[in-house]
N, C-alpha and C positions, 0 to 999 in steps of 0.2 A: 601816519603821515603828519598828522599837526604834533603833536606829542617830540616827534624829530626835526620839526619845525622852528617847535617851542624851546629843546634842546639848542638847536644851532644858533639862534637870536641868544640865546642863555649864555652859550659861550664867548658867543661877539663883546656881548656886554661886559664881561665879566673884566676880559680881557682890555676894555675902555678902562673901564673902573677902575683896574690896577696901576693905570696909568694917570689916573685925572688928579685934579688936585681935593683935597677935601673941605667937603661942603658940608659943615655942620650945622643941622636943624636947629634951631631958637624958638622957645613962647614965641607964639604971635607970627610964627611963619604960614602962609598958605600955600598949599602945594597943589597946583592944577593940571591935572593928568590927563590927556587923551590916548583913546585906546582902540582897539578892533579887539570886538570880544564876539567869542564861540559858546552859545547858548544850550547846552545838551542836556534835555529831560532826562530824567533818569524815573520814567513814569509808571505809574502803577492804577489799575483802573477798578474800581467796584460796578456790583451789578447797575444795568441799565431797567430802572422803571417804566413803567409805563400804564396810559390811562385807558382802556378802552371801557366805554359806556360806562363810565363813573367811577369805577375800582384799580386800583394800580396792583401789577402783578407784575414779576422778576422775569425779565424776557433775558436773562443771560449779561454777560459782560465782554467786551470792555472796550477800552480806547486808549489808545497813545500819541504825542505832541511830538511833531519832527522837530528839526535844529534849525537855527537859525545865526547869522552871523551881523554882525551891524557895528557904527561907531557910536563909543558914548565918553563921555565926560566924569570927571569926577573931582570935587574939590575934600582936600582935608585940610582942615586949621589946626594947627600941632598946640594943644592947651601945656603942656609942658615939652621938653628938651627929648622924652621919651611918650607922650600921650597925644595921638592926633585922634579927631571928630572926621570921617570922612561921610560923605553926603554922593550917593550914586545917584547917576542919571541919564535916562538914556528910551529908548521903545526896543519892539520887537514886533514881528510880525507870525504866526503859527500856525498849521495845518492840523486839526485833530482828526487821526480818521479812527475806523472800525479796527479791531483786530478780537482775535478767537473767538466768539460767538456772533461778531459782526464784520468781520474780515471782509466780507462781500459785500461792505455798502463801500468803501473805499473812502473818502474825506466827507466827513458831514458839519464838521464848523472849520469855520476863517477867523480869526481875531488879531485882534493888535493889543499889543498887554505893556504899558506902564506899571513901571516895578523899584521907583523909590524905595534904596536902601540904606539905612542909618549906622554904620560902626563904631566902636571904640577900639582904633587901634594901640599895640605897644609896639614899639618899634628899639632894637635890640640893639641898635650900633651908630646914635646918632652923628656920631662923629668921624665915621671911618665912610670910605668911598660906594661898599657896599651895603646898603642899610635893608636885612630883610623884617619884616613884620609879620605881625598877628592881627585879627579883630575877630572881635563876635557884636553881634548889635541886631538887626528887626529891619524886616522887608514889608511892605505895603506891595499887593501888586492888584492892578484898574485895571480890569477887559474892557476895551472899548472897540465899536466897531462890528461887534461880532454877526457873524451871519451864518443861513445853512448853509451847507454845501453837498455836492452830489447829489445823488438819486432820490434821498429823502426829501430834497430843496420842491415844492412844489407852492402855488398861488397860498399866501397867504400867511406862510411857517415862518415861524420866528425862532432866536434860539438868543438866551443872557448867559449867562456866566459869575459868577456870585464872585465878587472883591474878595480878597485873601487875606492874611496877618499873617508871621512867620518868621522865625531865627534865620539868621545868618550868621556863616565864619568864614572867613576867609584867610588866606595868609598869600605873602608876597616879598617883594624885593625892589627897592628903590636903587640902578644901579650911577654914581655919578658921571655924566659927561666932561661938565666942567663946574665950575662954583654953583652956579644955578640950574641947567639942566640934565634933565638923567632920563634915564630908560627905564621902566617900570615894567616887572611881569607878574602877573598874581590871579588866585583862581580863589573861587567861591561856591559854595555851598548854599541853595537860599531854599527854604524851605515854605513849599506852593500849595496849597491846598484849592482846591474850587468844585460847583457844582454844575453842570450843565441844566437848563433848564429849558426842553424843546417845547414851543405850541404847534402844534397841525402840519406834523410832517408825513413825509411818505402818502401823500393825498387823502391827509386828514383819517389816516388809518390810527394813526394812534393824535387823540386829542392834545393829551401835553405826554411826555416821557422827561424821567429825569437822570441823572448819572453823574459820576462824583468821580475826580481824580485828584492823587496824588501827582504832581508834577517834579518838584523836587530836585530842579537841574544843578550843572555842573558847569560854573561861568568860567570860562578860558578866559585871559585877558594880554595882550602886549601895545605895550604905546610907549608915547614920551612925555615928559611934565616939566614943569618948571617951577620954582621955588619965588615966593614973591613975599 
């Protein structure tokens, strides 16, 4: 469904595009995009630690991060006629729960994750109606907020999430409206590393426990922007 979604807006646009007048990128243009982006892990879990009475031993794995959908912002300053700096920005909010050796505890953290991402894009057609792009560049992403959740949540359990580093690539398509505003679709790749870090959950049955995932999503994105 999004995918035929993303198709149909694909086509709207396109069909604008062929008709607008052309808006050629310049040094020193800023181009500020708003979008509704689809946030999908693409996650992978390692085993889960844990402490009881001083020694940590592999209680099994693992855990996966639902999707999330939200608006975000994005500014790119084009340093030449084909080279723009784009600067992401935006929140999310995430469910991580149990799955295969922990299936049955059902969501055990909540978080909210700031994930500032830095690109260099190239952009292949500055001067034609439809302008698609490349980038690759470096994602920062902040857990904040986090908390236990479900069954394991009892007096006193805490739970962080260790700050991430990470590539990103993306590519996209700038499509024009008219001199200044266009349509924008583009999907990214951001590469999410983190640790979970529990103290005194499941009623202090296990003192701390830890577990590491690969997050790794897949950023859906459509909006509109404008050139200033």
């Amino acid at each position: 469904m999004k995918k035929t979604v993303f198709a149909a807006v694909m086509m709207t646009a396109l069909g604008l595009g062929a008709a607008a007048p052309v808006m050629a990128y310049e040094a020193g243009d800023w181009l500020i995009r708003g979008r509704v982006i689809h946030i999908n892990p693409n996650d992978d879990s390692g085993q889960l630690y844990a402490d009881v009475g001083g020694g940590y031993f592999a209680a099994g794995e693992g855990v996966k991060v639902d999707t999330d959908t939200v608006p975000e912002i994005d500014i790119t300053y084009m340093l030449t006629r084909h080279w723009g700096l784009e600067l992401i920005l935006g929140y999310s909010e995430h469910t991580v729960a149990g799955e295969k050796n922990w299936s049955a505890l059902g969501d055990v953290i909540d978080t909210k994750v700031l994930p500032p991402t830095l690109t260099l894009q190239y952009h292949f057609l500055p001067d034609a109606s439809v302008r698609p792009y490349v980038g690759v560049g470096i994602n920062y992403t902040h857990f904040f907020d986090e908390e236990v959740a479900g069954v394991i949540d009892t007096a006193g359990s805490d739970v962080e999430l260790d700050d991430s580093w990470g590539l990103a690539a993306q590519a996209g398509v700038d499509i024009a409206i008219n001199q200044d505003w266009f349509v924008n679709m583009d999907v990214k790749y951001i590469d999410i590393d983190t640790e979970a870090h529990f103290d005194n959950i499941a009623g202090g049955a296990y003192q701390r426990a830890r577990i590491n995932a690969d997050i790794d999503p897949f950023v859906w994105g459509i909006g509109i922007g404008r050139r200033f």
